[in-house]
C-alpha positions as CSV (number, residue, x, y, z in Angstrom):
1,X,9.9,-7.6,13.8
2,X,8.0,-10.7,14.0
3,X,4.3,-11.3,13.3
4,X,3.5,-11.9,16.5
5,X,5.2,-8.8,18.3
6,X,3.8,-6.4,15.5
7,X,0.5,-7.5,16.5
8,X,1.1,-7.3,20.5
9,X,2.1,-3.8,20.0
10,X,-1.0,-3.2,17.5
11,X,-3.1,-4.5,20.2
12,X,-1.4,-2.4,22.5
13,X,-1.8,1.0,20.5
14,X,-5.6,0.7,19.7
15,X,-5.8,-1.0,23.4
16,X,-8.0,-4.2,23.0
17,X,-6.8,-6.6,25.7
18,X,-6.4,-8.7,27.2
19,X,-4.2,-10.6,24.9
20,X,-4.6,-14.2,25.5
21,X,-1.8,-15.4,23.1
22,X,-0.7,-15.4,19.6
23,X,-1.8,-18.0,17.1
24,X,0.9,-18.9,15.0
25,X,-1.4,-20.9,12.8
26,X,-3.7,-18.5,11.5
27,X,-1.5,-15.2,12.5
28,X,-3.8,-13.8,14.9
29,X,-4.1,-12.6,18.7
30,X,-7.0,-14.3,20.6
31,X,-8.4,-11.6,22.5
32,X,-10.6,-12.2,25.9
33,X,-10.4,-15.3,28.7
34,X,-9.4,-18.3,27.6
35,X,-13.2,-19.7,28.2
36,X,-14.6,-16.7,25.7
37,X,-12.4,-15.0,23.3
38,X,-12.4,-13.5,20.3
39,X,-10.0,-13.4,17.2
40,X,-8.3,-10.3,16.0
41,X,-6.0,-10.7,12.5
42,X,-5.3,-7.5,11.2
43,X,-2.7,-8.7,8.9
44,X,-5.2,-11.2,7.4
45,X,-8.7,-8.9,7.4
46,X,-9.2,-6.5,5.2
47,X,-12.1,-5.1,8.4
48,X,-9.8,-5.5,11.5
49,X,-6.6,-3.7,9.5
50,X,-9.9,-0.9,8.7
51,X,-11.0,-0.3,12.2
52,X,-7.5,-0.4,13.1
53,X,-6.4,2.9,10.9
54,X,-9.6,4.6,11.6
55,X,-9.3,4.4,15.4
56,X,-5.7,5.3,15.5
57,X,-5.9,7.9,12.6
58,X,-3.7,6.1,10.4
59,X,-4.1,7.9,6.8
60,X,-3.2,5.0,3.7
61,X,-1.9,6.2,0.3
62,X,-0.9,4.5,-2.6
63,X,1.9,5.0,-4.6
64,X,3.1,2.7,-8.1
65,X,4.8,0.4,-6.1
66,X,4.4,0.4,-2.5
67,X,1.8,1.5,0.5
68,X,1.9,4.1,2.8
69,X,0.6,4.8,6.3
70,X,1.1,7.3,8.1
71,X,-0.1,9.7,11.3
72,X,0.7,13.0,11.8
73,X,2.0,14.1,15.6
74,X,-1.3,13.8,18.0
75,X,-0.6,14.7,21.7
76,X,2.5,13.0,23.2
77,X,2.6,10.4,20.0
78,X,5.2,11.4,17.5
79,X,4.7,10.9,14.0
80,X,4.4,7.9,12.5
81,X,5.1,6.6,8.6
82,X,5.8,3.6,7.0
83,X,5.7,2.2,3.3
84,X,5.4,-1.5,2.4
85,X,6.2,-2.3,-1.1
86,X,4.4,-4.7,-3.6
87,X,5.3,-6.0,-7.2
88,X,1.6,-7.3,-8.6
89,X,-2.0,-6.1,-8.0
90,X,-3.0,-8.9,-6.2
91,X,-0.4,-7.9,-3.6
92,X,-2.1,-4.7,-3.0
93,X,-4.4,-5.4,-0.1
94,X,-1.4,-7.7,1.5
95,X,0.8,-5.0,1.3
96,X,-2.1,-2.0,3.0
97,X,-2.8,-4.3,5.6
98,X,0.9,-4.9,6.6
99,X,1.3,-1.5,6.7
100,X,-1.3,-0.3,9.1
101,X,-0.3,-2.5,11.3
102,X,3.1,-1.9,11.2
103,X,2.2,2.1,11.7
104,X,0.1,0.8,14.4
105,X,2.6,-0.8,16.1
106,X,5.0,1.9,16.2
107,X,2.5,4.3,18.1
108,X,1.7,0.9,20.5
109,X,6.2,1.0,20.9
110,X,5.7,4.5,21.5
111,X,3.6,4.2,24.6
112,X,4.4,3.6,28.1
């Protein structure tokens, strides 16, 4: 899944909208009216991929090599899990973000 859909169906989960576009450049959604927006980049900051997991419930472990994030079944939304491997420390926080967000998309595929 691409960048940009994984972020349109973040969006879509935590439901910030409306989604002006995707910015390839800096890998973000511009959120708002074209005249006043605002930039959301969870793959890129560390506090947007935060307040993403906390308002969807999205619990973040770490194992030797890889991240996990997961949500247990809530309502109508099934459960959700997904791990993101990385090979060096600095990879780390890379690796978390990508993860919540890719957990987050899955309960934003999820919905109607």
């Amino acid at each position: 899944m691409s960048d940009k859909e994984l972020l349109r169906l973040a969006a879509k989960a935590i439901g910030i909208g409306p989604v002006c576009t995707y910015e390839k450049r800096r890998n973000c959604l511009r959120i708002g009216s074209r005249e006043s927006y605002s930039v959301w980049k969870p793959l890129n900051d560390d506090g947007d991929a935060m307040r993403l997991a906390v308002n969807l419930g999205i619990d973040v472990n770490h194992g030797g090599s890889g991240v996990v994030a997961e949500r247990r079944a809530v309502f109508n939304f099934p459960e959700v899990g997904v791990c993101e491997g990385f090979t060096s420390s600095e990879q780390v926080y890379t690796a978390t973000r990508r993860a919540i967000v890719r957990a987050a998309a899955e309960i934003g595929r999820s919905m109607p």
